[in-house]
N, C-alpha and C positions, 0 to 999 in steps of 0.2 A: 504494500500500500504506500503508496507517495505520498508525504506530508511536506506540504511547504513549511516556511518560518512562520508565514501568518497563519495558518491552520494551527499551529505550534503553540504560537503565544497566545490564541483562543482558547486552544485546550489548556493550558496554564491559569488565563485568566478565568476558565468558567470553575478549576478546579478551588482557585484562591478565593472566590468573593463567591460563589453559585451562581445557578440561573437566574433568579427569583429578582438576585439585585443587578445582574446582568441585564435583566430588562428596564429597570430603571435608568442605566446608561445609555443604552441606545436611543437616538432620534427617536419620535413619537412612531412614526409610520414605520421603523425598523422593528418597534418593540410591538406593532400589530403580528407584524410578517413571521415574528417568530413563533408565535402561537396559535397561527392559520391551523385551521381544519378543514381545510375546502377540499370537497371530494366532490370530481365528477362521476357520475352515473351515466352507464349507455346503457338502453334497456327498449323494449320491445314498446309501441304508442298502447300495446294490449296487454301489456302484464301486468296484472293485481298483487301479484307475491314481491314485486320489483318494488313499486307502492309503497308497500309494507316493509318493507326493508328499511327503503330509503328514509320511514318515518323516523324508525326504530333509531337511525343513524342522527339526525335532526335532533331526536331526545338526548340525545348522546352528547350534544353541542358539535357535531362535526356539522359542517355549513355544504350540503348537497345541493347540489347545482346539477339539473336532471336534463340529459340530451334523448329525447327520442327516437328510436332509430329504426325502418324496417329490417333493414341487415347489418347483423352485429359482425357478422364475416371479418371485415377488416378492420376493427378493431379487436377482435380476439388474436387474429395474424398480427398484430404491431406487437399484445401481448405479448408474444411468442406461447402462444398459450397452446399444452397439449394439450390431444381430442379429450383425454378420460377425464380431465379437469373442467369442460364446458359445461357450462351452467345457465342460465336465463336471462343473465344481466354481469355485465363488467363495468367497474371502476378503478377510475384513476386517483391515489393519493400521496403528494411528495415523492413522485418517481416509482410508487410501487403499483402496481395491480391488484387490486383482488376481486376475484371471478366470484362469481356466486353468493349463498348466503350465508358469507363468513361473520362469525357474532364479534362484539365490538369489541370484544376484551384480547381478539388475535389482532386484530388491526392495529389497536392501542400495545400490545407487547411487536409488534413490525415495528411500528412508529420510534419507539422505546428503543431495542435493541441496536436497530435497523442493521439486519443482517445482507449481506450479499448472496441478494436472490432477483429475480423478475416480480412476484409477488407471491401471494398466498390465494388458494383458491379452494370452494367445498363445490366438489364436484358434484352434479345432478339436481336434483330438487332435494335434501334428505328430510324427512318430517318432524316437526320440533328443532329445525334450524329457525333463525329468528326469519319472521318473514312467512315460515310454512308452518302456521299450526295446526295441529292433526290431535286427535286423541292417542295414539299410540308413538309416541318418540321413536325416532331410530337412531342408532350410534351412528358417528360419523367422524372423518377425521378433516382436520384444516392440512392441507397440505402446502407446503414449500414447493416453488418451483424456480429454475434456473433457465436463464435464456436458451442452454445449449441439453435442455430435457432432463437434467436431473430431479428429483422427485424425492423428497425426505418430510414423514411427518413431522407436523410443526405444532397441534396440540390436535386433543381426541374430546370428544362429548358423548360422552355414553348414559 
């Protein structure tokens, strides 16, 4: 991983003062930008589960901002998204992906960690994903994926 000197003295400086007063320093509109939740949603002009997500996400304080779309085709191809991980709806947040109905607490550990992936994805409709309520839950897993196909779970809900 390359670090420059300014990446450097950042991680210094957020290590000595924290974030919290780190945002007091920054310009007004820098000290916005640092704690943006803006997530776009691509998702079908017909889907009610997409909907429901995206509410679920708004509760959350993440600020969704919803594009319509007949074919998600080529945005799941920018994803680099594999078949077994497509889902009904993609979003884009802070350079990640996440496909499907991934619950807000993997999103917020991506966020958090921010590991070296393309995003995280819950492949299919699974029921009792946020978004799909069903009377019988199914287990399901959030999966990690890598531009170039690799595939590691990333948390399970059973």
């Amino acid at each position: 991983m390359k670090t420059s000197v300014g990446t450097a003295s950042r991680r210094s400086v957020l290590g000595l003062i924290g974030v919290g007063t780190l945002a007091l320093l920054l310009p007004a509109g820098r000290a916005v930008a640092a704690r943006s939740r803006a997530i776009k949603v691509y998702k079908s002009p017909y889907c009610g589960c997409c909907g429901s997500w995206t509410k679920i996400l708004r509760k959350h304080g993440f600020e969704a901002k919803v594009f319509k779309m007949n074919d998600l085709s080529r945005v799941k191809q920018q994803a680099k998204l594999p078949g077994n991980l497509e889902s009904c709806h993609t979003a884009v947040i802070d350079g990640y992906f996440v496909e499907g109905h991934v619950p807000v607490e993997a999103i917020e550990k991506m966020l958090t960690e921010r590991p070296r992936i393309a995003g995280i994805a819950v492949g299919g409709m699974p029921t009792g994903s946020p978004g799909m309520p069903g009377p019988d839950p199914e287990p399901y897993d959030v999966v990690a994926y890598t531009a170039d196909g690799r595939q590691d779970v990333y948390m399970s809900y059973r």
